[in-house]
Residue, then its C-alpha position, 0 to 999 in steps of 0.5 A: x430590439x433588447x439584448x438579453x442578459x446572460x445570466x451568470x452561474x455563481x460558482x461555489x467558492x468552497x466546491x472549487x477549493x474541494x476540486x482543485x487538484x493540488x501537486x503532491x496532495x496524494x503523496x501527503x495523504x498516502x503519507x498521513x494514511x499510513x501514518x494514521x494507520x500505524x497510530x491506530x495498530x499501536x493503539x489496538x495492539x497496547x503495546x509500544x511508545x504510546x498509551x492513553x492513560x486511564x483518566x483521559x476524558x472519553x478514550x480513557x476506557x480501553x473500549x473506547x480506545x478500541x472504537x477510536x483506533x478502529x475507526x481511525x484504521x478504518x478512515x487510514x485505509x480508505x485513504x490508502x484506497x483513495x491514493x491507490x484508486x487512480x493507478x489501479x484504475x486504468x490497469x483493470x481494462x487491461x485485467x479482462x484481457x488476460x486468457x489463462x493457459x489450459x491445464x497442460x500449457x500451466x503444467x509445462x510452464x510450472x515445470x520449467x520455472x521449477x526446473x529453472x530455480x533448482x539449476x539456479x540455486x545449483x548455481x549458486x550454491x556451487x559458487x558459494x562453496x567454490x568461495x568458501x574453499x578459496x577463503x579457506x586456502x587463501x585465510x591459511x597462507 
């Protein structure tokens, strides 16, 4: 009886670089994504540090800057959304769950935070002029 051969699956050495997941890659990309992001709002908005001057090759024309800087702002965000994707992921199972209040519940929530934060800021206007009469009396002696 002959024994068959497992054949043996060549794996692509370059799609195993592609899928490794590295520590800190995400970090790096959200870092040069928004680095990237930033070069490009200089470029669109044409004023700060840096400039492209006039007789450099193809970006020379101020519409070709403005292609370049777009698509590099383009190509920034989709890392931004890339880094982004795996927190927000899980949270949107989570999302559907959510059942709003009916319109005298929203009501009567709004109106206690509102009655809250006026109370608060009496609070702390209160101290602040208890504070400053203190300055006062204490700065005259």
């Amino acid at each position: 009886m002959a024994i068959k051969e497992k054949e043996i699956e060549k794996k692509s050495k370059l799609r195993e670089i592609l899928m490794t997941e590295y520590r800190g890659e995400n970090l790096v990309l959200l870092i040069l994504a928004v680095l990237s992001a930033a070069l490009s709002l200089i470029i669109i908005i044409n004023k700060g540090p840096i400039s492209i001057d006039e007789s450099f090759p193809i970006l020379g024309k101020r519409t070709n800057q403005l292609i370049f800087a777009w698509v590099l702002f383009g190509i920034s965000m989709l890392g931004v959304g890339l880094v982004a994707a795996p927190f927000v992921a899980p949270a949107i199972p989570e999302l559907k769950k959510i059942s709003w209040a009916k319109w005298p519940e929203f009501l009567d929530h709004s109106v206690r935070v509102l009655i809250f934060i006026l109370l608060f800021i009496f609070v702390i206007f209160s101290f602040d002029i208890i504070v400053l009469k203190l300055h006062d009396i204490i700065g005259m002696k």
